[in-house]
MARDO-849745 format. One record per residue (C-alpha): residue in one letter; x, y, z. Coordinates in steps of 0.2 Angstrom, whole numbers, plus 2048, in hexadecimal, padded with zeros to 3 digits. Example, Ala and Ser with C-alpha at 12.3 -4.5 7.8 and 13.67 -1.06 7.14 Angstrom:
! MARDO-849745
PT  res   xx   yy   zz
PT    a  83E  7EA  827
PT    s  844  7FB  824
//
This chain:
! MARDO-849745
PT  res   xx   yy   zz
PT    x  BD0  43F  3AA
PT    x  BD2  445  396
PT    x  BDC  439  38B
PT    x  BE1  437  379
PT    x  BE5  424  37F
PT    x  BD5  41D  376
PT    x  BD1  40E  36C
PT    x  BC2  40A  363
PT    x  BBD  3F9  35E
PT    x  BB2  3F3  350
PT    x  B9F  3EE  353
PT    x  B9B  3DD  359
PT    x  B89  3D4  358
PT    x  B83  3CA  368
PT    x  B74  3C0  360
PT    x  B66  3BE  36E
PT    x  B68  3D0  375
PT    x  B5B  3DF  370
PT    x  B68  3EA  36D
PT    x  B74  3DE  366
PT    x  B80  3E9  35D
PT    x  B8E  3F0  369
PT    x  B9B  3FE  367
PT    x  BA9  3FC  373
PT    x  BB8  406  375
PT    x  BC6  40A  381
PT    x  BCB  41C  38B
PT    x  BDB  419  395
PT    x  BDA  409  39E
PT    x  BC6  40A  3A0
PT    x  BBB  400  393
PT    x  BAC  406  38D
PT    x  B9C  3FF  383
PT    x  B8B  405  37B
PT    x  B7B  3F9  372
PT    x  B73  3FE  364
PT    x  B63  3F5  35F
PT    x  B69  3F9  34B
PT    x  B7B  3F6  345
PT    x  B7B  409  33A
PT    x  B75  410  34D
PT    x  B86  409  353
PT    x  B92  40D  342
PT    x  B8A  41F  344
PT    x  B90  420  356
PT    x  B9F  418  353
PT    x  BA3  423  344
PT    x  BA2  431  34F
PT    x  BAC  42C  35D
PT    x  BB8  428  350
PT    x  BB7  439  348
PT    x  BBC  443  359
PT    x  BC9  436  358
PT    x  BD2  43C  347
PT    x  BCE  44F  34F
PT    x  BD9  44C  35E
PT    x  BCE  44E  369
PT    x  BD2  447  37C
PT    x  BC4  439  382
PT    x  BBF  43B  394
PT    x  BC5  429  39E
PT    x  BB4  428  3A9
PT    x  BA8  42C  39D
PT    x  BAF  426  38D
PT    x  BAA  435  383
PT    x  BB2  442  378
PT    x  BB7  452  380
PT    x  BAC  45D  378
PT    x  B9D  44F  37B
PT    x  BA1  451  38E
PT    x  BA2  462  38F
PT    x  B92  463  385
PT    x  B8A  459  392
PT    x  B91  460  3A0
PT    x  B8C  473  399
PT    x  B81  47E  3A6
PT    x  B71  485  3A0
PT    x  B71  498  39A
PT    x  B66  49B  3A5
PT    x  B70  493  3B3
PT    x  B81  49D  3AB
PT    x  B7A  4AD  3AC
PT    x  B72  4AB  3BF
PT    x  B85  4A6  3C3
PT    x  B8B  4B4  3B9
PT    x  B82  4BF  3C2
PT    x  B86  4BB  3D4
PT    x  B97  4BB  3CD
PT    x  B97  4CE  3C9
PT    x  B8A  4D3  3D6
PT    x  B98  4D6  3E3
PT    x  BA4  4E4  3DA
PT    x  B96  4E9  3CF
PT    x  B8A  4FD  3D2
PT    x  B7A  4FC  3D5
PT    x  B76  504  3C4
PT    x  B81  4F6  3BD
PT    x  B7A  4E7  3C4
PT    x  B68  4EC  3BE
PT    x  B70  4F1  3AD
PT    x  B76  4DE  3AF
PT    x  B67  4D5  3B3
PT    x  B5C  4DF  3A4
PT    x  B69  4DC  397
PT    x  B68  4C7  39A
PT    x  B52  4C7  3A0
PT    x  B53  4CC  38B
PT    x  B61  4BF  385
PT    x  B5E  4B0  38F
PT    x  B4A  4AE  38B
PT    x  B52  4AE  378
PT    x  B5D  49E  379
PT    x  B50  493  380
PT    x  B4D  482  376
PT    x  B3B  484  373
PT    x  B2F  493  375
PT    x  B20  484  379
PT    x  B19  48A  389
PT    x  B20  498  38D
PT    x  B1A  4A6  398
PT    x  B18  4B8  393
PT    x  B28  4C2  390
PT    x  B24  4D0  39B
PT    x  B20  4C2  3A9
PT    x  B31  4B7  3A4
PT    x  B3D  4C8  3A5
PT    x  B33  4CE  3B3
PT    x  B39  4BC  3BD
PT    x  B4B  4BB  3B4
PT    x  B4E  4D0  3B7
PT    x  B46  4D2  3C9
PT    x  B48  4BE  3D0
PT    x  B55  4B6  3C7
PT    x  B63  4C2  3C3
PT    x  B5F  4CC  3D4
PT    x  B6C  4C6  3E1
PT    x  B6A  4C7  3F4
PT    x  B72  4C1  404
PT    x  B6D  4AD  407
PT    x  B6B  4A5  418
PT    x  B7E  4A4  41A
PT    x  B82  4B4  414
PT    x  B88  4B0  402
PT    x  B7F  4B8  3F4
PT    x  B71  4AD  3EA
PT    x  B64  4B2  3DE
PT    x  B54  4B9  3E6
PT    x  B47  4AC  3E2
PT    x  B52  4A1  3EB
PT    x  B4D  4AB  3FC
PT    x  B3D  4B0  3FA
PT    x  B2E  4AA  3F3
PT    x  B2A  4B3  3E2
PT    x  B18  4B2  3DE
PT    x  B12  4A1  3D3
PT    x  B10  4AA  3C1
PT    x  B24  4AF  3C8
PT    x  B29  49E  3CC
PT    x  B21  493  3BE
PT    x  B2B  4A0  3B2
PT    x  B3C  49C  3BA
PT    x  B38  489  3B8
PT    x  B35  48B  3A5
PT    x  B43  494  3A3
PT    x  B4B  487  3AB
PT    x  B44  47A  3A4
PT    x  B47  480  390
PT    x  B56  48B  392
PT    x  B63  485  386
PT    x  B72  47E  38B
PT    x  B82  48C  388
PT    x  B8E  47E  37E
PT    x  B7E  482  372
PT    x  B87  491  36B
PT    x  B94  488  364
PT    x  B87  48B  356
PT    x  B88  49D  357
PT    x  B77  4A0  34C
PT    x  B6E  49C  35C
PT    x  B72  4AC  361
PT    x  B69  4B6  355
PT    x  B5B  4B8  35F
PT    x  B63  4BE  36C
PT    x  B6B  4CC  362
PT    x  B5A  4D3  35C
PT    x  B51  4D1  36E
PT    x  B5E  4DE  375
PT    x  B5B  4EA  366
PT    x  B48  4EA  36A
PT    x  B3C  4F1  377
PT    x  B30  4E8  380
PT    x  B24  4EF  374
PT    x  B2C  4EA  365
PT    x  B34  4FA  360
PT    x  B46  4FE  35D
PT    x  B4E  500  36D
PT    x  B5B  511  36D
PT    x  B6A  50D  368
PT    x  B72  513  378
PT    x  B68  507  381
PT    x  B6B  4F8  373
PT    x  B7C  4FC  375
PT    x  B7C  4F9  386
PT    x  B73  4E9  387
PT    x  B81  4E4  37A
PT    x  B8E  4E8  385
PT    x  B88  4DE  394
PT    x  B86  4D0  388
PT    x  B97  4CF  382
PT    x  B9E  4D1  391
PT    x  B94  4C0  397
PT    x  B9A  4B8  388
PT    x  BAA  4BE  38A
PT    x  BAB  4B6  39B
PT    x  BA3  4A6  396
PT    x  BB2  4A3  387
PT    x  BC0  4A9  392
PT    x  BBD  4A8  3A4
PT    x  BB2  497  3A5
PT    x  BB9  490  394
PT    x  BA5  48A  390
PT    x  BA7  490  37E
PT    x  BB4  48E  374
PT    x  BB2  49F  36C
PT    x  BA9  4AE  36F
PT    x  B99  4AC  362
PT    x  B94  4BF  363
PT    x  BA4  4C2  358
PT    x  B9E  4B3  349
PT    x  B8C  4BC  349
PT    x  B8A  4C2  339
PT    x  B7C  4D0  344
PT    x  B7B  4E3  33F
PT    x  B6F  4EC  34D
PT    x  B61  4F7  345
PT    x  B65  507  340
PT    x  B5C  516  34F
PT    x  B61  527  352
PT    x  B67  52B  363
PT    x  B6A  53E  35E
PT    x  B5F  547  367
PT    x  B4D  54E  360
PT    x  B51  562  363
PT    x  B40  566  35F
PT    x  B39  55F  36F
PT    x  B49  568  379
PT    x  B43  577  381
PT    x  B4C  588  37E
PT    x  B51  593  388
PT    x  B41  59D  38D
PT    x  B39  58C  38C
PT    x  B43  588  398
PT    x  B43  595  3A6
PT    x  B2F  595  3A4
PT    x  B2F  582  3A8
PT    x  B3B  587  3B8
PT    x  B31  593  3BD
PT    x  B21  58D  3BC
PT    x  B2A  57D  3C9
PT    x  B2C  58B  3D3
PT    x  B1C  590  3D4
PT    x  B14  57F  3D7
PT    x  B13  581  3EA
PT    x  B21  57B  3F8
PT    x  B28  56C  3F0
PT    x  B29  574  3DF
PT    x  B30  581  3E6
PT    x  B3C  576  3EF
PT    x  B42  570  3DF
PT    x  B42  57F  3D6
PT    x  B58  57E  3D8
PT    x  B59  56C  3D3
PT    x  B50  56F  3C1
PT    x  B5A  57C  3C1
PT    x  B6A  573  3C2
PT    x  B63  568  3B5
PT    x  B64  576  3AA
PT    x  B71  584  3AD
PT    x  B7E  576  3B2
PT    x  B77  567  3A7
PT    x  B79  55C  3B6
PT    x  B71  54B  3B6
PT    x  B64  546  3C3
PT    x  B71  53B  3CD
PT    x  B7D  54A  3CD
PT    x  B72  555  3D4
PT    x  B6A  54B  3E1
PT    x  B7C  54B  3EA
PT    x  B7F  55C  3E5
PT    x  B87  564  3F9
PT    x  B87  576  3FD
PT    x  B9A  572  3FF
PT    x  B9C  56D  3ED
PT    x  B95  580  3E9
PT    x  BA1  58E  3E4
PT    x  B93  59E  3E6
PT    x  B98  5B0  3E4
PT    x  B96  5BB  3F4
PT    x  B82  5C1  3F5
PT    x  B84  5D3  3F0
PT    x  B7D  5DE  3E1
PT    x  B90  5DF  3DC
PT    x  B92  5CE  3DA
PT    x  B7F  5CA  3D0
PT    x  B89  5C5  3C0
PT    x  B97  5BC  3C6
PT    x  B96  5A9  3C1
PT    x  B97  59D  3CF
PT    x  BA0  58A  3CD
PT    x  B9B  579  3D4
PT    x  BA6  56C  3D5
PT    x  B9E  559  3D1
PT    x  BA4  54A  3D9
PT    x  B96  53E  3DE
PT    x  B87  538  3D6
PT    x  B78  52F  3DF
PT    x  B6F  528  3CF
PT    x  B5D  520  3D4
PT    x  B5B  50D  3D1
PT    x  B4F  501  3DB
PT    x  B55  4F9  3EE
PT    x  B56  4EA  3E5
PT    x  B68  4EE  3DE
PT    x  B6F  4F7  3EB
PT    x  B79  4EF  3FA
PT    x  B6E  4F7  407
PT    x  B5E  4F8  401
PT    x  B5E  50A  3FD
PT    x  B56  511  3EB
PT    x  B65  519  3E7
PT    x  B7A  516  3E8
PT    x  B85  524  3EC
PT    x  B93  523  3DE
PT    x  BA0  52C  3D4
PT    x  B9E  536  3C3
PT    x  B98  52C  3B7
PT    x  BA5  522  3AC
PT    x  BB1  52C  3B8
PT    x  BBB  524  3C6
PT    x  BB7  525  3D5
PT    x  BBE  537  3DF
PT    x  BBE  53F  3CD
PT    x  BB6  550  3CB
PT    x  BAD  55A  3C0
PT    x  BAB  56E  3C0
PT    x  B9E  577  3BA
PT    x  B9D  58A  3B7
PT    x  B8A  58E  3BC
PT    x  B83  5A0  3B6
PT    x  B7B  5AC  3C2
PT    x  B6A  5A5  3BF
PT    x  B6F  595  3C7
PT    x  B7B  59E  3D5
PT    x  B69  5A8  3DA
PT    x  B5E  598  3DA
PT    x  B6C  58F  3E5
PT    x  B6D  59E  3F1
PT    x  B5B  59E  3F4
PT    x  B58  58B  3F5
PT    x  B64  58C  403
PT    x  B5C  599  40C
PT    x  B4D  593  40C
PT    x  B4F  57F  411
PT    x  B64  57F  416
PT    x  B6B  56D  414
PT    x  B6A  55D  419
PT    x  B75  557  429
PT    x  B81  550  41B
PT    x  B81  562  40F
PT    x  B76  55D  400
PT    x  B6A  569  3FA
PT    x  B5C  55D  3F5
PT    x  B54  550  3FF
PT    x  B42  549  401
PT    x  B38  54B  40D
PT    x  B42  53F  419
PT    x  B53  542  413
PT    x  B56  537  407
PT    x  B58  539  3F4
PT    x  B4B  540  3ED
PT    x  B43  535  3E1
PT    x  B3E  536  3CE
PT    x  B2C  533  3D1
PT    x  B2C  543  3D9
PT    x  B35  54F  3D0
PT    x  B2B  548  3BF
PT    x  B1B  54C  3CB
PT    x  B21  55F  3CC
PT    x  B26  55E  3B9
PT    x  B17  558  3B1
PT    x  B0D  566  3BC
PT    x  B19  573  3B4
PT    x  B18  56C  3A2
PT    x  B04  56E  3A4
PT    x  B05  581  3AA
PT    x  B10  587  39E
PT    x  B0E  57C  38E
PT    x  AFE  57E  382
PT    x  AF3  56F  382
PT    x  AFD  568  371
PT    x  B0D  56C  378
PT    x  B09  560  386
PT    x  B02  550  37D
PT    x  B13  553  373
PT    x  B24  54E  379
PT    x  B2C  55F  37E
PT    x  B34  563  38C
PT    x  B2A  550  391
PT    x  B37  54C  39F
PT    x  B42  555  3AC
PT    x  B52  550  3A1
PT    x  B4D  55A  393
PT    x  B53  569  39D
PT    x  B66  562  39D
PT    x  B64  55E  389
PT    x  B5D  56F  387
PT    x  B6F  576  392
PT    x  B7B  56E  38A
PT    x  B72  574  379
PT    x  B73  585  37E
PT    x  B85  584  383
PT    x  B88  57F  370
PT    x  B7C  58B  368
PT    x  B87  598  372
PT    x  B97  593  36B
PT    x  B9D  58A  378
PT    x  BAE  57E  375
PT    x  BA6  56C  373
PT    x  BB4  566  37B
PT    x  BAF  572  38C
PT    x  B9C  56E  38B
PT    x  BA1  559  38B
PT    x  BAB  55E  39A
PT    x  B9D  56A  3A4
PT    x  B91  55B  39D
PT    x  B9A  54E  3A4
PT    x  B9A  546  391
PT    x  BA9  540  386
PT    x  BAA  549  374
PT    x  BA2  538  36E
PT    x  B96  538  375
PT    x  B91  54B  374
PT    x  B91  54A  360
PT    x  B89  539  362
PT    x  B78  542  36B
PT    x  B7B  555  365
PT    x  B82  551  353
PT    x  B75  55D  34C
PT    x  B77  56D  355
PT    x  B8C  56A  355
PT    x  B89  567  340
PT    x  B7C  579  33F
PT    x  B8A  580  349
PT    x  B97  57F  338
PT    x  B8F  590  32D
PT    x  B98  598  33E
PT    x  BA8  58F  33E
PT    x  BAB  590  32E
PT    x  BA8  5A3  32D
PT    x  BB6  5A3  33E
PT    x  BC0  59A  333
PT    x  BC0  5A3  325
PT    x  BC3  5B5  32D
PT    x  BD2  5AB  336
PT    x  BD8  5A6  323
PT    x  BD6  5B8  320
PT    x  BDF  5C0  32D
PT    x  BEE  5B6  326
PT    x  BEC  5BB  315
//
């Protein structure tokens, strides 16, 4: 029980004793006493009771100490704060979330340790926070605990857990908010060392003060949020897009059509990288993508030109079993940063329409509609449509273009659509929608095509003036 009923008495000597010197003071009705072996060791410890005194700060009746003291002592490990933290967030949290979790704080909580003496290698430490510690799963009685408490990791696993348990700092550390300096510049950097993107910093940041944010407010173990007292600026990177590595248009079709030609399950996903392209879906989208969800014009030499319309409204983005609720490498979800049964239409050109048709013709559906699935009905994963990719890259790319970053991943072919829809003079307010982007974020990663695109507006503009005139 706290209290500001508290006396403090002066320092009496008891000759004989090895500690002779005694401190002795009063919390509510409870006495309390400390020895000292030096009288100026028991004026310090006096002064300082003295001093939380003057600060009004409440005494705690059992223990005799200041508030702060006690609440010093009593403080959980960051290491033990962010395990809780993350069962807490486990429950309501996506898969993609809960791994995005667990990365952002395998990179803080190795920084607010109290020594580095002994410590094991980062990539073995965040492999044992990221994969054992801030992994949750079902415990004997069903309630959810971190995975090393399960199963057994291996030794190199578990002697990293007990340093980190051993040297983690305690969180009523921050109160010094330089401590968390070195956190800040972990989540700007890769593993390698290099400037992480900002997209991904920026993440890692948000997770972070969101954990912070709950340990001020919601478990009162700070007394203010330290991010905020940081004097932390993070490295300047460049998250706009390097268009000289985007393929073009005849790039483009070239890369799909030599997928196409790369046997049965090239030819299977022939539709998919085009879907990539001429709807600048994202990987997820697509890998829910339902013959229902497709608007196609009728299949006759009348209709070759029409346009045809899908209508978006589930993703299935691919992230490991480990972060799922069922074990399975990917989680059915809504649109991304939309709510859940919001939709997204998208205009696809006859291009697409004629790869769709023919996708369906030749392997139909599965039992629940989508177009794409692996070989036993699943999603089907990354590993194997970057296979098919990297065998299309070496066909049609020259031997330098290949060691280069072109077209160097499957997702250059929705960087390289939405590009096109810009270079065409498309509203940027209708390719963020067809993108599924906000307009911050589309001048953020296309800021250099949208500024090239000015000479043009400004001539639109100026015949407009003109007109008037």
């Amino acid at each position: 029980m706290l209290t500001y009923d508290v006396d403090i008495w002066s320092i009496r000597k008891r000759s004989g004793r090895p500690k002779p010197y005694e401190l002795r003071w009063r919390v509510g009705t409870r006495p309390h006493s400390r020895s000292f072996k030096l009288k100026p060791q028991a004026d310090g410890r006096r002064a300082e009771l003295m001093a939380a005194l003057r600060e009004r700060e409440q005494f705690d009746e059992e223990t005799g100490l200041p508030a702060r003291e006690l609440a010093a002592l009593n403080s959980p490990t960051w290491f033990e704060h962010a395990t809780a933290y993350v069962l807490m967030k486990w429950p309501r949290a996506a898969a993609k979330h809960r791994a995005s979790i667990a990365e952002a704080l395998a990179v803080v909580v190795p920084a607010l340790v109290t020594t580095t003496r002994g410590a094991p290698k980062p990539k073995t430490l965040r492999a044992a926070l990221y994969q054992w510690a801030f992994r949750a799963v079902p415990g004997p009685a069903g309630d959810l605990i971190a995975r090393h408490m399960v199963e057994e990791p291996p030794s190199e696993i578990r002697a990293a857990l007990s340093w980190i348990s051993e040297h983690s700092m305690k969180v009523r550390a921050l109160d010094n908010p330089g401590l968390l300096r070195p956190a800040l510049d972990a989540l700007a950097r890769r593993t390698d060392g290099r400037p992480a993107a900002e997209n991904t910093a920026r993440r890692k940041r948000m997770v972070l003060s969101n954990f912070l944010r709950y340990t001020v407010e919601e478990q009162g173990l700070l007394a203010a949020n330290p991010l905020a007292r940081v004097d932390w600026t993070p490295p300047e990177t460049d998250d706009e897009i390097d268009f000289r590595y985007v393929p073009g248009p005849a790039l483009a079709r070239a890369l799909i059509n030599a997928v196409q030609a790369a046997g049965p399950r090239g030819a299977h996903l022939a539709a998919f990288f085009g879907c990539l392209y001429y709807a600048a879906m994202r990987p997820g989208e697509i890998a829910s993508l339902k013959l229902a969800d497709c608007t196609l014009p009728s299949d006759t030499d009348d209709a070759a030109d029409e346009w045809g319309t899908l209508l978006l409204g589930e993703s299935r983005p691919e992230v490991g079993g480990g972060w799922t609720n069922d074990g399975a490498s990917y989680e059915a979800r809504g649109l991304k940063r939309r709510a859940r049964g919001a939709t997204r239409a998208v205009p696809i050109p006859p291009s697409l329409v004629r790869l769709l048709r023919d996708h369906v013709a030749a392997y139909g559906t599965a039992p629940d509609g989508r177009l794409f699935r692996a070989a036993r009905g699943g999603r089907v994963r990354s590993t194997e449509y970057c296979a098919v990719w990297s065998a299309a890259r070496t066909a049609v790319l020259t031997e330098t273009e290949t060691g280069s970053p072109l077209a160097e991943v499957p997702y250059s072919l929705r960087h390289a659509g939405v590009s096109l829809w810009i270079k065409s003079g498309v509203d940027p307010a209708e390719v963020a929608a067809r993108a599924g982007h906000s307009i911050a974020v589309l001048y953020r990663f296309y800021a250099k095509i949208l500024k090239g695109d000015q000479a043009r507006s400004n001539t639109l503009i100026a015949a407009g003036l003109a007109a008037e005139g």
